[in-house]
C-alpha positions, 0 to 999 in steps of 0.5 A: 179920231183927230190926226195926231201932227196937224190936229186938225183932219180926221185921222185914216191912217193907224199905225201900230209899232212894235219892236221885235226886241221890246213887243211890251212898248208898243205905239199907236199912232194916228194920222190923216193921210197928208200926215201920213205921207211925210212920215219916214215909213210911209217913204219906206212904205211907198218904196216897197210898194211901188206898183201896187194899186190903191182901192177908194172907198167902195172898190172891189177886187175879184179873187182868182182861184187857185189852180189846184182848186176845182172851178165851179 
């Protein structure tokens, strides 16, 4: 899927939009992260953010378990 600003890059970044007071007009929308990125969401985004990691492709992540949970 081709980025719906610059058509050129491979679209990673899909975003649906839904409005609480109209779920029936839902958008979808597709951009490659260099797109993404100079969005206003991806500002309101990457404030709420701030801090938290970012994973590539093949990272992984250990799940902690909860301490109430018996260890095995």
């Amino acid at each position: 899927m081709i980025c719906e600003k610059c058509k050129k890059e491979e679209a990673t970044v899909h975003v649906t939009e839904v409005v609480a007071e109209a779920p029936e007009k839902m958008k979808k929308h597709d951009f490659c992260e260099p797109c993404f990125n100079q969005t206003e969401l991806a500002k309101k985004v990457n404030s709420k953010t701030a801090g938290w990691a970012s994973y590539g492709e093949g990272a992984t992540a250990e799940i902690f378990p909860l301490d109430d949970e018996p260890s095995s």
